[in-house]
C-alpha positions as CSV (number, residue, x, y, z in Angstrom):
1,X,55.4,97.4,18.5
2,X,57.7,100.3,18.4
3,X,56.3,101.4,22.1
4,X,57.1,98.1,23.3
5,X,60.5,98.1,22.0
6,X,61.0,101.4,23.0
7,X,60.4,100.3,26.7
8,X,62.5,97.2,26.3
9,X,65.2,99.6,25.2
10,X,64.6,102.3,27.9
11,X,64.8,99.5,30.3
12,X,68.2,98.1,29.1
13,X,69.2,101.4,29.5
14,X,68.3,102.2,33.3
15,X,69.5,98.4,34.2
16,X,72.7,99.5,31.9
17,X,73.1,102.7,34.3
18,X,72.7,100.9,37.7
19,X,75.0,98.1,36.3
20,X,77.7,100.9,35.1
21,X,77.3,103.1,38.5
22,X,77.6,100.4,41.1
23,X,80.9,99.1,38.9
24,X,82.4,102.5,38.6
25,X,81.7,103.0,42.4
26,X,85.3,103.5,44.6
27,X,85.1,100.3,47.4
28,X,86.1,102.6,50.6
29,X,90.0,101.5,51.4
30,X,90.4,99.7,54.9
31,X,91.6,102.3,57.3
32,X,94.0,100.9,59.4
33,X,94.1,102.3,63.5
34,X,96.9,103.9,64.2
35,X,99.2,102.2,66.4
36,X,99.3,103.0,70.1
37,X,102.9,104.7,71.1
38,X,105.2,102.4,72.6
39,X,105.9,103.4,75.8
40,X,109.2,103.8,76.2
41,X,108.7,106.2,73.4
42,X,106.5,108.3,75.5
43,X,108.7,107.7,78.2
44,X,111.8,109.5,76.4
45,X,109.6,112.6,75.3
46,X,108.7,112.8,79.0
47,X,112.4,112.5,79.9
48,X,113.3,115.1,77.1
49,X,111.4,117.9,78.6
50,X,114.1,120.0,79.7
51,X,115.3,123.4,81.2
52,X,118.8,124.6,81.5
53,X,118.1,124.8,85.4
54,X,117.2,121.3,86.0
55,X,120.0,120.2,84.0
56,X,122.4,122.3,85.8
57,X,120.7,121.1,89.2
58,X,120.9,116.9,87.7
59,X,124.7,117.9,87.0
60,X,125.1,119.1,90.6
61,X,123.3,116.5,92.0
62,X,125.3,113.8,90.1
63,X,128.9,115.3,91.3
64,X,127.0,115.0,94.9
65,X,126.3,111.2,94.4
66,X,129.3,110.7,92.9
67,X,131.4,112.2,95.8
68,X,129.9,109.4,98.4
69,X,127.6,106.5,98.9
70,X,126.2,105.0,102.1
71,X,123.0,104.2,103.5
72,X,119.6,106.3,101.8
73,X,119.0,108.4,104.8
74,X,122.4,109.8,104.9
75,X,123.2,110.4,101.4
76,X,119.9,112.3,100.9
77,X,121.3,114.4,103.9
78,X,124.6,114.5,102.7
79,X,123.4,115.7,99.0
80,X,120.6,118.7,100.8
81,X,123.8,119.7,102.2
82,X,126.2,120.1,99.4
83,X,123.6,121.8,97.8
84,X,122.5,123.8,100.5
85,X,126.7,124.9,100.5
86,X,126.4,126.0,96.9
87,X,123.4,128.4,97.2
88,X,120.7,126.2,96.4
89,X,117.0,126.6,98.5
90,X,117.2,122.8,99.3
91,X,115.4,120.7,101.9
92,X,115.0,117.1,102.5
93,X,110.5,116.4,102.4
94,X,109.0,113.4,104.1
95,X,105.7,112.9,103.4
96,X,102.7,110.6,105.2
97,X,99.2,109.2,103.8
98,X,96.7,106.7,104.8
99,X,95.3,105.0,101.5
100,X,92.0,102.6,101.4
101,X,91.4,99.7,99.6
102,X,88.4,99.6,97.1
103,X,86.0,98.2,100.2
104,X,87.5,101.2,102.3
105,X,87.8,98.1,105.0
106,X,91.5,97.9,104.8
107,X,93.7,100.8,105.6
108,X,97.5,101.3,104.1
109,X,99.5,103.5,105.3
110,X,102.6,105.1,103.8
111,X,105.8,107.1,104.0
112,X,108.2,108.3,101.9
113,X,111.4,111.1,102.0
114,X,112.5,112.9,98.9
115,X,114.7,116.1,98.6
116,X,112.8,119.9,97.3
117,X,115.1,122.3,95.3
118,X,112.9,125.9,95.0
119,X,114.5,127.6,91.9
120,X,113.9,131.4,91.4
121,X,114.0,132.7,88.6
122,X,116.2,136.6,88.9
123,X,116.1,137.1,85.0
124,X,112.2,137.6,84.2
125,X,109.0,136.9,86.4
126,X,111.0,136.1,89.6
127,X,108.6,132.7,89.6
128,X,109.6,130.1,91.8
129,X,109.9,126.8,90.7
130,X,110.0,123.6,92.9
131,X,112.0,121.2,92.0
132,X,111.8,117.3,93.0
133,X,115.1,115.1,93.0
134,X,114.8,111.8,93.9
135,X,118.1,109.8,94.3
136,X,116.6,106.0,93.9
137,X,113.6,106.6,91.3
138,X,113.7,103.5,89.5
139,X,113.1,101.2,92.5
140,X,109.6,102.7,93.4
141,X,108.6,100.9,90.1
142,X,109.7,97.7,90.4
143,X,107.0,94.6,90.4
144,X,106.8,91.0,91.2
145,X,107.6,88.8,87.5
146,X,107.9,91.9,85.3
147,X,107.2,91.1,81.4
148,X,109.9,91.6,79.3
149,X,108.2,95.1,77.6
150,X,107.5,96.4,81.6
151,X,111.0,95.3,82.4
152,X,112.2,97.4,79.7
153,X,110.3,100.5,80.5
154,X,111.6,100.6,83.9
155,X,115.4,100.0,83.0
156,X,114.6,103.3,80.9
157,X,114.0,104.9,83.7
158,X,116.7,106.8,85.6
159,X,117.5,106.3,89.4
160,X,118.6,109.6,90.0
161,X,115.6,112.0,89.1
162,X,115.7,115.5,88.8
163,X,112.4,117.7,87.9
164,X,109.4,119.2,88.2
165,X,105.9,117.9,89.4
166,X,104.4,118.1,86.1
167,X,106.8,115.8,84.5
168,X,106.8,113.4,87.4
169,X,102.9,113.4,87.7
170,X,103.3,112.1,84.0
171,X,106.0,109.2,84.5
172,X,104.0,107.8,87.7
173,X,100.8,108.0,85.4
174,X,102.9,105.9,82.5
175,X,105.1,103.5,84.9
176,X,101.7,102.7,86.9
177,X,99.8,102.0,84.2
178,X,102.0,99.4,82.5
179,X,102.9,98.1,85.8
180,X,98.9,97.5,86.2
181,X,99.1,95.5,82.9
182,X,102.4,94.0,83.8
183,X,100.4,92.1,86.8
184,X,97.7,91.5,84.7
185,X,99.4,89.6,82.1
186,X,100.8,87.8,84.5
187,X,97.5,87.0,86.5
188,X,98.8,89.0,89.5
189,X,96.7,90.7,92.0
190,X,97.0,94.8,91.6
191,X,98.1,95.6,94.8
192,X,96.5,99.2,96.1
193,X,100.0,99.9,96.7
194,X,100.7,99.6,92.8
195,X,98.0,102.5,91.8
196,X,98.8,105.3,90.8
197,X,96.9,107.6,93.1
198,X,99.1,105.5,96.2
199,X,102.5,106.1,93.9
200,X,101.6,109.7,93.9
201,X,100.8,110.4,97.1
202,X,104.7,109.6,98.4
203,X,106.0,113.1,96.2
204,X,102.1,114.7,96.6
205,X,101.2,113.9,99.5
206,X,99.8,117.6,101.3
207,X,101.1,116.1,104.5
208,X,104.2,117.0,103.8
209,X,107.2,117.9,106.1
210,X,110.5,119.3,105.7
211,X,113.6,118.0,108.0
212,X,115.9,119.9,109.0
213,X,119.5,118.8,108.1
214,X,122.7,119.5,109.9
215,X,126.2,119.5,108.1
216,X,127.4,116.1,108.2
217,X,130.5,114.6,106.7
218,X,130.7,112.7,103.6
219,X,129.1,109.5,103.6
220,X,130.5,106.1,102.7
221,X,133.3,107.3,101.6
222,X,135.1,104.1,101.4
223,X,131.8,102.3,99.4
224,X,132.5,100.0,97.2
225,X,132.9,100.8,92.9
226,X,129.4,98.9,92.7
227,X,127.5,100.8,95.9
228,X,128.7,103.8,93.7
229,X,127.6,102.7,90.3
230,X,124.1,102.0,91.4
231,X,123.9,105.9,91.2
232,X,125.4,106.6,88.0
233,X,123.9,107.1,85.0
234,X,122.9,103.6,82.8
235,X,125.4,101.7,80.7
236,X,123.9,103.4,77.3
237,X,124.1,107.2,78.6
238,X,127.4,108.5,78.6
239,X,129.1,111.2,81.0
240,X,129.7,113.5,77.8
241,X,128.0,116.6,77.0
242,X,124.7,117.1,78.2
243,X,121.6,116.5,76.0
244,X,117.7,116.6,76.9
245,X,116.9,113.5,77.6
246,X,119.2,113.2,80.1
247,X,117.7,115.9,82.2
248,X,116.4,113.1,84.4
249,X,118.8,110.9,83.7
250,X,120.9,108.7,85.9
């Protein structure tokens, strides 16, 4: 009697244990995924990468701008000038690819003209820098029926651009990407010329050739308040004193 009571007993006991152990056990809390990073956010820490030299160079190139308007071809002249007058290594690049589709039946080709600043630095290594200012960035990046989040990204972007490849090479990589899913959500065909490896090839591009530019006179002059604003820097940055993010700012 006693030995079956005492395995009764020891019984209770293990079931007690299990019982007591599972209860006592800590239920694992849900971990949540951390949320992606907005891209304008990433966009501004892109932006906010800055060197006192490209700022100087944006400020110069601003006052350039500022000083005339007029058709592309001769303001990007007119600004490799000014600069070229104030000691800067400047040269106005135009660049040629031929892209394929993803069949490699179809052919694109492209062309595109930017302006090269080579920047020396006299106070350490005596590295030199290039430099890539493009006076009309935000228009590469515009699409067919934007959403309102891609439509946002690109009014984030400036027109006037001012900076090196690396930082570049990271804004095509962002605006392309969203653009992609821009298209998408709207059920729009991704146009080869909408990839990023065609977006890169118009400041990338190894067939690359630098124009020579004779002193001209200023252009446009006489252009209207609005020709000249499309230059300027966007209604929520302000002409006062510099800050990093708006190194590339216009």
């Amino acid at each position: 009697m006693l030995g079956i009571l005492g395995e009764e007993e020891l019984d209770q006991m293990v079931r007690d244990y299990i019982e007591s152990d599972q209860s006592t056990t800590p239920i694992p809390a849900r971990t949540s995924k951390p949320r992606p990073r907005k891209s304008q956010s990433i966009l501004q820490d892109i932006l906010s990468e800055a060197t006192h030299i490209e700022t100087q160079l944006l400020d110069k190139v601003l006052m350039c701008v500022g000083s005339g308007t007029g058709e592309p071809s001769s303001l990007k002249k007119w600004v490799v000038t000014r600069l070229q007058m104030d000691g800067y290594e400047a040269s106005l690049c135009k660049t040629s690819w031929v892209s394929t589709s993803g069949h490699k039946i179809f052919q694109f080709t492209g062309g595109y003209d930017y302006i090269e600043v080579m920047i020396t630095d006299q106070n350490f290594s005596g590295k030199t820098t290039r430099l890539i200012v493009d006076l009309d960035l935000r228009s590469q990046f515009e699409v067919a029926r934007p959403t309102r989040t891609y439509k946002d990204l690109t009014n984030a972007l400036p027109s006037v651009f001012v900076g090196t490849e690396e930082r570049l090479d990271k804004i095509i990589s962002l605006l392309c990407s969203a653009a992609e899913a821009s298209l998408k959500e709207n059920d729009l065909h991704i146009p080869p010329w909408r990839k990023a490896e065609y977006m890169k090839s118009k400041w990338f591009s190894k067939n690359c050739n630098k124009v020579s530019v004779t002193p001209i006179s200023e252009p446009g002059s006489d252009a209207s308040e609005e020709q000249k604003q499309r230059y300027m820097l966007p209604p929520s940055f302000s002409r006062g004193p510099i800050t990093s993010s708006r190194l590339i700012m216009s």
